[in-house]
Structures are given as C-alpha cells and as structure tokens.
C-alpha positions in Angstrom: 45.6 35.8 -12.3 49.4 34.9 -13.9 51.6 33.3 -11.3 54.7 35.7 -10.5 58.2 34.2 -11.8 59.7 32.4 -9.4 62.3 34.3 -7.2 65.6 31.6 -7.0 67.7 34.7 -5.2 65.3 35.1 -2.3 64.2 31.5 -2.2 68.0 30.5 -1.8 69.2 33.2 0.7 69.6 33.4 4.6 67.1 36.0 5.7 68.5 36.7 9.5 65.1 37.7 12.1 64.4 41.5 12.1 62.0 43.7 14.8 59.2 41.1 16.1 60.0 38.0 13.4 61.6 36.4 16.6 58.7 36.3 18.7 56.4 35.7 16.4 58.5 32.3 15.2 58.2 31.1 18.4 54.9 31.5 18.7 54.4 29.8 15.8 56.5 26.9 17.2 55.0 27.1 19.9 51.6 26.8 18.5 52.9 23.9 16.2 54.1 21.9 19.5 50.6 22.2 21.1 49.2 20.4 18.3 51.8 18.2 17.9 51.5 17.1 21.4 47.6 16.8 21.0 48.4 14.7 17.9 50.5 12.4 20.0 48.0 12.1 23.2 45.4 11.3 20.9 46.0 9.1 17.9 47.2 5.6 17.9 51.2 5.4 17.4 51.2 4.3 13.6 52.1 5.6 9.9 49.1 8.3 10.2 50.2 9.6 12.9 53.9 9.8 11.9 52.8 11.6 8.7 50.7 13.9 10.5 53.6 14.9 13.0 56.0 15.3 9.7 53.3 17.6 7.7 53.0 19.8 10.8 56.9 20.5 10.6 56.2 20.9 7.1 54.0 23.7 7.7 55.9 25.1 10.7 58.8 25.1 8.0 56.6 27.1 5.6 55.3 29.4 8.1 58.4 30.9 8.7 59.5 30.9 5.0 56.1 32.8 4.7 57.5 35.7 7.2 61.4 35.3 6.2 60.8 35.6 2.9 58.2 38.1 2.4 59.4 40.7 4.9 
C-alpha cells in the first residue's frame, strides 16, 4: 500500500478540542499517569526507567496528535 504524502499544513497547525476530544485527552492522560506511576513504584530509579517515563509522554504526545489531527 503507497504511503500518503505527508500533510506539512495539518502537521503544523493548532487544532483547538471539539465535542468529546476534551474528555477523551484526559482520559488518555489519565491512563498515561497510571502507568507512569506503576513504572515508578516498580522499577529501580535509573536510565531505563527514565527512558521508559519519557517514551510514555512520547506516546501520550502522539495519542493526541492521533485525535487532533485526524478529526
């Protein structure tokens, strides 16, 4: 399957929340702080864990790229 051009205009552009998106970001950050916290409570304070807790925000980050930008 070709991959679709990339889209610089909506990449690059503030998307403001609309109906639900609200809620539903929160849950998602809420979601993300859960396992965060898990992450925390259960692995030894060190470079892993560190990356782990920045590739969560990663993916919190593209979570709500995922609904800002494709709704």
């Amino acid at each position: 399957m070709p991959e679709k051009p990339i889209n610089i205009e909506n990449i690059f552009t503030y998307h403001p929340p609309k109906d639900d998106q609200p809620e539903r970001y929160q849950r998602l950050r809420d979601a993300c702080k859960g396992l965060a916290n898990v992450i925390i409570n259960e692995t030894p304070m060190g470079r892993e864990q560190s990356v782990a807790i920045r590739k969560l925000e990663e993916c919190s980050f593209w979570m709500n790229a995922a609904i800002a930008r494709n709704e």
